[in-house]
C-alpha positions in Angstrom: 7.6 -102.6 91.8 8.1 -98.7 92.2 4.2 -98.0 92.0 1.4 -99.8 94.4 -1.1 -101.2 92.7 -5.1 -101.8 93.6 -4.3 -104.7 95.7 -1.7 -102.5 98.1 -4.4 -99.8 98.4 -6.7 -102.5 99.6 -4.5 -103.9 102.0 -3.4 -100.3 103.7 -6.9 -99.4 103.6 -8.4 -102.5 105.6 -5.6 -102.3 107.8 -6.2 -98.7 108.8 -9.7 -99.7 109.3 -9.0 -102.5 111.9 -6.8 -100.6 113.9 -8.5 -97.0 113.9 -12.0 -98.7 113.1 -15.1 -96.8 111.5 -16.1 -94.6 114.5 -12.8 -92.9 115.1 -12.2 -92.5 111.4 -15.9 -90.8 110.9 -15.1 -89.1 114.4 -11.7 -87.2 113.0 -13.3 -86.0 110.0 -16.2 -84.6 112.0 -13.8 -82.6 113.9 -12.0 -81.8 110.8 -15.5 -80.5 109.1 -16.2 -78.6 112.7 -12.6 -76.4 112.7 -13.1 -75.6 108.7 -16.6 -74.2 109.6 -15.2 -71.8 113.0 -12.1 -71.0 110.7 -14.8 -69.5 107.8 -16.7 -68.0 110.5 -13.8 -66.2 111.7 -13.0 -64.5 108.2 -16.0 -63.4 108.3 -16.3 -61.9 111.3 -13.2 -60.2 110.5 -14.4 -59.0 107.3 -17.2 -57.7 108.8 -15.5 -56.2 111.7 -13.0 -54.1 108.7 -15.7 -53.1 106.8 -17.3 -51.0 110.1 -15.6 -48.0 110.5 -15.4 -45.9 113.7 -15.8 -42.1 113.7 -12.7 -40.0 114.1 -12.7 -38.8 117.4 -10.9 -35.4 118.6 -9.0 -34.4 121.5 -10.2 -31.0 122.4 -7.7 -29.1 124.2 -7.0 -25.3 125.7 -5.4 -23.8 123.0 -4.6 -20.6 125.5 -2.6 -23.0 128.0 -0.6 -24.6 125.0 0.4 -21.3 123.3 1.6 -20.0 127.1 3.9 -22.8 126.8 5.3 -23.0 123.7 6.1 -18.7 123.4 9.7 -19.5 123.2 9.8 -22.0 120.4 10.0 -20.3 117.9 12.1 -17.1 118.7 15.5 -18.6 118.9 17.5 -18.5 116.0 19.6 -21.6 115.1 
């Protein structure tokens, strides 16, 4: 009595059938299909968006004005 034989199986399955019926059952696993193709598309876009790497880019900066400055740093003892 534990397991559910074929005749269960039966029964749960034409029961789910009358009250969701074919359409919305066939409806649900179109959506289902839908969001596991957009969820592979996304991994790929965001392999392909890893894979691209942008140059470094430098800050270029008066060296003259910085030294000014920073004279003093380095002259006092601790």
């Amino acid at each position: 009595m534990g397991s559910l034989s074929i005749w269960h199986w039966i029964v749960v399955i034409a029961v789910v059938l009358l009250l969701f019926g074919r359409g919305k059952i066939s409806d649900l696993m179109g959506d289902v299909a839908q969001g596991i193709k957009a969820f592979k598309k996304g991994m790929q876009d965001d392999e392909k968006t890893a894979e691209k790497q942008e140059p470094v880019k430098s800050i270029d900066h008066n060296s003259a004005s910085s030294t000014a400055e920073r004279s003093d740093v380095g002259s006092k003892a601790v």
